[in-house]
PAZAVEX-789736 format. One line per 8 residues: their letters; for each residue x, y, z of C-alpha. Coordinates in steps of 0.001 Angstrom, whole numbers, plus 524288, in hexadecimal, padded with zeros to 5 digits. Each point is the difference from the previous one (the first is absolute). Layout:
A> X,Y,Z; ...
This chain:
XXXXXXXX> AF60A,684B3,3A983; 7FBCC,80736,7F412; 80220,7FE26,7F203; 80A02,807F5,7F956; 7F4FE,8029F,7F521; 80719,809EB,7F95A; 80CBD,7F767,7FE62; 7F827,7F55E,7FB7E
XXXXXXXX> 7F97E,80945,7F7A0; 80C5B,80351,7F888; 80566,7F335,7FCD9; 7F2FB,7FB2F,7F9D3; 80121,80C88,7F781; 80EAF,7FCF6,7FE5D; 7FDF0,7F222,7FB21; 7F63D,8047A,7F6E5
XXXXXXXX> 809B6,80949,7F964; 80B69,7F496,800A3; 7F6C3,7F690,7F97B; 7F93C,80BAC,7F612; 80F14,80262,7FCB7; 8043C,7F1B3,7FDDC; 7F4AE,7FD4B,7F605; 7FF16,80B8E,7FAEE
XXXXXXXX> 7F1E5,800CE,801D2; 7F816,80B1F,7FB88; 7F1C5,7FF88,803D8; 7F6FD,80AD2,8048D; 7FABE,8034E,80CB1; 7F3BC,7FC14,7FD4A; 805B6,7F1C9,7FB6A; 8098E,7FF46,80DA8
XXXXXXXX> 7F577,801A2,8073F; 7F7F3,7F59D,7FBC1; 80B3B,7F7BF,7FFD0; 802B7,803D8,80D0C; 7F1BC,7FD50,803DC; 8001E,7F145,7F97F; 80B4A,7FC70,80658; 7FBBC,80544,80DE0
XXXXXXXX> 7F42C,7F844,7FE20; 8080A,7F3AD,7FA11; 8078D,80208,80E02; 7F5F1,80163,8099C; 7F94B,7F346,7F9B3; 80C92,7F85E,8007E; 801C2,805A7,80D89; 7F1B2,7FA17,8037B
XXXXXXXX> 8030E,7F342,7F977; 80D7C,7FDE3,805B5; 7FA26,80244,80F22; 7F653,7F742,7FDFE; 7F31B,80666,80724; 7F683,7FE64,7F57F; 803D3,7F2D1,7F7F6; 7F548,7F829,80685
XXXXXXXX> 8035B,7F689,7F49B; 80D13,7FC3F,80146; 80512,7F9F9,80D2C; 80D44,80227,7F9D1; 80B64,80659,808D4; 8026E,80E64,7FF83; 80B92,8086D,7FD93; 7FFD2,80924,80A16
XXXXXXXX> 80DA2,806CF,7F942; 7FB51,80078,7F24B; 7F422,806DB,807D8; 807C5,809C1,80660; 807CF,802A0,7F293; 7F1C7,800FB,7F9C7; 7FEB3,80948,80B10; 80B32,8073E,7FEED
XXXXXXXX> 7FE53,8027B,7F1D4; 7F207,804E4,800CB; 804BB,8090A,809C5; 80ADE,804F7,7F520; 7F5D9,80118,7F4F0; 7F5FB,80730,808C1; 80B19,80994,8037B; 80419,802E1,7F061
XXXXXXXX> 7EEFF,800A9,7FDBE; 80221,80AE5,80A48; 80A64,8058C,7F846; 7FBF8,7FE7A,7F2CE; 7F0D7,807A7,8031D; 80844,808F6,809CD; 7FB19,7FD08,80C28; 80A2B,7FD8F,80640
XXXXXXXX> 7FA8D,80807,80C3C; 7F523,7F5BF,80115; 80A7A,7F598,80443; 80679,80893,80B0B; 7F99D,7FC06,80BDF; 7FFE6,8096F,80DC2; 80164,7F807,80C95; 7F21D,7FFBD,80222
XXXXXXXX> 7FD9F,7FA4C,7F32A; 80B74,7F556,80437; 7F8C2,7FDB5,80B4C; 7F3B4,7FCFE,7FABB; 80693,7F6FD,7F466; 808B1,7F804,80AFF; 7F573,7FE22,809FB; 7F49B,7FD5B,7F775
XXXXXXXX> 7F957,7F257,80340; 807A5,7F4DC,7FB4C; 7F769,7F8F9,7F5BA; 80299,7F14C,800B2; 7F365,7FA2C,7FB05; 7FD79,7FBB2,7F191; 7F3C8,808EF,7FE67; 80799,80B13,805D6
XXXXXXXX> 80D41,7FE19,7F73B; 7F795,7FFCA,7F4EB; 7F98B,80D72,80539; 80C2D,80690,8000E; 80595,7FA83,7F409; 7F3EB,80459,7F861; 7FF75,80E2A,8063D; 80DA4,8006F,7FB2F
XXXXXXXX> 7FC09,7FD6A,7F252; 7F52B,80815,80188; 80628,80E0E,805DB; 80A75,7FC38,7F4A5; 7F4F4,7FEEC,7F608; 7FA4E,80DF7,803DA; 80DA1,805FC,7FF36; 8037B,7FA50,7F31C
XXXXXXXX> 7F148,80131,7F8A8; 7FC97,80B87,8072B; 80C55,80753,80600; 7F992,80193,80EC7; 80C43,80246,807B6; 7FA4A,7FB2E,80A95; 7FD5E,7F18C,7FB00; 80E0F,7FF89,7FD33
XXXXXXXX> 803EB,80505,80DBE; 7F733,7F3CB,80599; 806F8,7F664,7F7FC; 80C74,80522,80333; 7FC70,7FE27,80EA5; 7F836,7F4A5,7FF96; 80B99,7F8D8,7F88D; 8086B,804DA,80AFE
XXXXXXXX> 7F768,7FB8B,80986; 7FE0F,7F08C,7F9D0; 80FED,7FDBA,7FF18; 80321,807D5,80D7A; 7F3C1,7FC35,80884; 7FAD6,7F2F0,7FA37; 80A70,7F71C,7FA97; 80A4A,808A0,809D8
XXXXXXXX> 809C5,80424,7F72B; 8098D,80886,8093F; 801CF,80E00,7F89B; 80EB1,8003A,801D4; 8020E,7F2A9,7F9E8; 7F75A,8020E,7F499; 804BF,80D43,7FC8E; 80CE7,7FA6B,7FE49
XXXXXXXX> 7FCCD,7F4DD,7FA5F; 7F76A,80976,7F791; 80D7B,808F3,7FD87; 806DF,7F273,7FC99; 7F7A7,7F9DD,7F6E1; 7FF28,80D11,7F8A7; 80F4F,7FF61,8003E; 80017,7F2C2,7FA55
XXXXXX> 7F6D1,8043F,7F455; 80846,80A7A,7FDF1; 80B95,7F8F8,7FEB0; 7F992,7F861,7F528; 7FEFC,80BCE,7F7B6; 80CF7,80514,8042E
């Protein structure tokens, strides 16, 4: 099963205008996406943190649902990035390029995780500092390949629970 990309596309971009519209916010592009960037990268570390891979330090239990919602909202923020520097074409994906994402090698080791999760960072890095396309099209799939191939997150499930926790923030603005 694919993702409905497109759908999941429009509510991000719908939620932004509910929540632009509640408090009356008025900042330029330039501003929203920076914002958008911070919080993408607030997301992706919270994601990190709440699944646990890297905290060598803290023998503490995980949350393995606050790490899918970390998931889930990094997902969202990527797909409004993609919106906001149009590029939304970069986040379409042919079924070859499906292919590739959901039968790349799972990564379970630390030293692997931590590969992925800084590649991430760093394709996001050259598509924010720089504007390469490309970096952001590697982030997008290597993001879909961590919460589909490593920690297993089915695509049908998450999407909706993607399309119902935008729902929910809507309704808080509503």
């Amino acid at each position: 099963m694919t993702l409905d990309i497109t759908k999941m596309l429009h509510r991000v971009v719908d939620l932004e205008l509910t929540v632009d519209d509640a408090k009356e916010l008025l900042i330029g592009p330039a501003a929203r996406q920076q914002t958008i960037f911070v919080m993408l990268d607030c997301q992706l570390a919270n994601f990190a943190q709440a699944a646990g891979w890297a905290d060598v330090l803290n023998q503490e239990e995980h949350d393995p649902a606050l790490a899918r919602q970390s998931y889930l909202k990094a997902l969202a923020l990527l797909l409004l990035f993609s919106a906001k520097k149009q590029w939304t074409h970069l986040v379409v994906m042919d079924d070859a390029q499906w292919q590739r994402v959901t039968t790349a090698k799972q990564s379970t080791k630390l030293a692997d995780l931590n590969k992925e999760y800084l590649a991430i960072k760093h394709f996001l890095n050259g598509a924010y500092y720089s504007h390469r396309q490309e970096d952001f099209r590697h982030a997008w799939h290597l993001l879909l390949k961590m919460g589909i191939v490593d920690f297993g997150y089915q695509p049908a499930d998450f999407q909706q629970e993607y399309l119902d926790l935008l729902d929910r923030l809507a309704k808080q603005y509503q």
